[in-house]
C-alpha positions as CSV (number, residue, x, y, z in Angstrom):
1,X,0.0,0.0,0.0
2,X,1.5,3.3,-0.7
3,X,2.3,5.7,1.9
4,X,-0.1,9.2,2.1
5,X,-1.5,11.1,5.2
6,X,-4.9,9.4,6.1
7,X,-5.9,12.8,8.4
8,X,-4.9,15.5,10.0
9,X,-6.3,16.3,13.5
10,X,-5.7,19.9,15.3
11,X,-6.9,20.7,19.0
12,X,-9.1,24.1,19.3
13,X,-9.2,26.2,22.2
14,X,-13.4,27.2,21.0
15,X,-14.7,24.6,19.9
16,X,-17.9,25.9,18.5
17,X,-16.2,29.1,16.7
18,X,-13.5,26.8,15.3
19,X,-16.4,24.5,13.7
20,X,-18.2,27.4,12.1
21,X,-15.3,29.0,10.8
22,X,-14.1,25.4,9.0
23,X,-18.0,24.4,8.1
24,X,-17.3,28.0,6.3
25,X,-14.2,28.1,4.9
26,X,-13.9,24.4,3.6
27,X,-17.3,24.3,2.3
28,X,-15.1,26.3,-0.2
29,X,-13.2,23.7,-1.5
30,X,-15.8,21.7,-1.8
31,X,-15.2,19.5,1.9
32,X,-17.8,18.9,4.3
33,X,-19.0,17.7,7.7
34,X,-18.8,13.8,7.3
35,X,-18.3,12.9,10.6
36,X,-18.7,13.9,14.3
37,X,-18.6,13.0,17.7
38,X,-18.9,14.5,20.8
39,X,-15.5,17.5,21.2
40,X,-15.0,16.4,17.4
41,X,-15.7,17.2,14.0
42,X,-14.2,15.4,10.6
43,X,-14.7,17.1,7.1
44,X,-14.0,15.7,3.6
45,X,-15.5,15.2,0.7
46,X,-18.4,13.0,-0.5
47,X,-16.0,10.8,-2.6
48,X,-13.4,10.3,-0.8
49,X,-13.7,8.4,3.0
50,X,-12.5,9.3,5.8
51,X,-12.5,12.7,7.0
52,X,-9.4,14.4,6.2
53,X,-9.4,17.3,8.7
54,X,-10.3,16.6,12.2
55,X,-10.9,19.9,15.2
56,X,-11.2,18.4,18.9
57,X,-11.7,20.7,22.0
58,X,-7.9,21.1,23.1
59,X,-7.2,19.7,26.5
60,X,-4.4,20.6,29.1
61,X,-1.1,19.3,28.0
62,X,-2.5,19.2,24.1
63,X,-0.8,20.5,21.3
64,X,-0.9,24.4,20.3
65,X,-0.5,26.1,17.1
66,X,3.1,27.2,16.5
67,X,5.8,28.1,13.7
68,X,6.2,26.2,11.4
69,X,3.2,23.6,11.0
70,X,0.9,24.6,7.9
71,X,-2.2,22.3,6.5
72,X,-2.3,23.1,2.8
73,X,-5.7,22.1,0.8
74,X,-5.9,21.9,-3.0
75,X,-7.7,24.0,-4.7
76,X,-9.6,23.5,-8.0
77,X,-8.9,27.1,-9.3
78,X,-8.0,30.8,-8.7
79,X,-11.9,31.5,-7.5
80,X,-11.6,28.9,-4.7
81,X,-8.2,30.5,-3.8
82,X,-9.9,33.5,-3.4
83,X,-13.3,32.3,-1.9
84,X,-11.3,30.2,0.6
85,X,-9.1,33.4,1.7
86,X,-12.2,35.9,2.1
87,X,-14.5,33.2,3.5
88,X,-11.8,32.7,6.2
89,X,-11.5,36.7,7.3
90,X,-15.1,36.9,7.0
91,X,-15.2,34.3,9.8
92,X,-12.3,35.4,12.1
93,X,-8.8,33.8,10.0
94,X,-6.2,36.2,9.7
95,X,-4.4,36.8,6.9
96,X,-1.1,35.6,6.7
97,X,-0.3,35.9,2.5
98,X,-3.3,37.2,0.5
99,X,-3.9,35.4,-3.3
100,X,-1.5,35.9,-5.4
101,X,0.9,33.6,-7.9
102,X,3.8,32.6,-6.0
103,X,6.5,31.0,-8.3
104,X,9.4,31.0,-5.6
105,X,7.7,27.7,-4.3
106,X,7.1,25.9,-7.9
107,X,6.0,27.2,-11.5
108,X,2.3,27.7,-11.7
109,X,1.6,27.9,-8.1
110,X,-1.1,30.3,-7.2
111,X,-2.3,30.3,-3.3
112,X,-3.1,31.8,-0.1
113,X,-2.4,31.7,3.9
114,X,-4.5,32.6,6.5
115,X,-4.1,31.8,10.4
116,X,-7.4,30.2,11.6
117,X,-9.0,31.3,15.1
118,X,-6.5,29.0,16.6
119,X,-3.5,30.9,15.3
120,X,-2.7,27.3,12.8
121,X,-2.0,28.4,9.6
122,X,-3.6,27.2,6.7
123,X,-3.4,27.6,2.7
124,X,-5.7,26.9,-0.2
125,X,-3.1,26.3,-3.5
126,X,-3.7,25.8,-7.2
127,X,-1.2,24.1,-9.1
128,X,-1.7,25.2,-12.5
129,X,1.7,24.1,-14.2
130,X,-0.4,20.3,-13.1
């Protein structure tokens, strides 16, 4: 079997605000709620099982967001890009690298960064040299 990342899980100090900011800003992308527990919640998309991203209520001793760490999600086109970036400031991110082409990383890539409620920081990318 090859090797790939089955999910991602991140601990969240609100719970609540951290849910409505990724039902928000993933729905983007095209990701959804497709699983949750209680003090968890699991998006990804209807084809493909299961859940990518996970948020669960941080505890004492848990991990916090720091340099360094970034969850990138790929992006369809330059419109998601953008709808993934505004979506995310209209629901509390922060910007950390507005849209724009950024061909010191790889020709034909075109993304974004913003830092999430939790201070994580997360990208939406195109790869149009694909």
């Amino acid at each position: 079997m090859p090797a790939f990342i089955d999910h991602i899980s991140i601990p969240v100090a609100d719970f609540d605000r951290s849910a409505a900011f990724y039902d928000a800003v993933l729905a983007t992308l095209g990701l959804n709620r497709r699983k949750q527990r209680e003090g968890a919640i699991g998006w990804g998309s209807d084809d493909v099982l299961p859940p990518i991203l996970w948020i669960h209520a941080r505890e004492p001793g848990h991990a916090t967001p720091g340099i360094g760490l970034h969850l990138s999600f790929r992006a369809a086109n330059r419109a998601e890009v953008h709808a993934f970036h505004d979506t995310a400031l209209r629901f509390g991110g922060r910007d950390a690298g507005a849209p724009g082409p950024r061909p010191q990383y790889t020709a034909g890539f075109y993304g974004c960064f913003i830092l999430d409620p939790d201070g994580f920081k997360i990208e939406a990318v195109v790869r149009e040299a694909l």
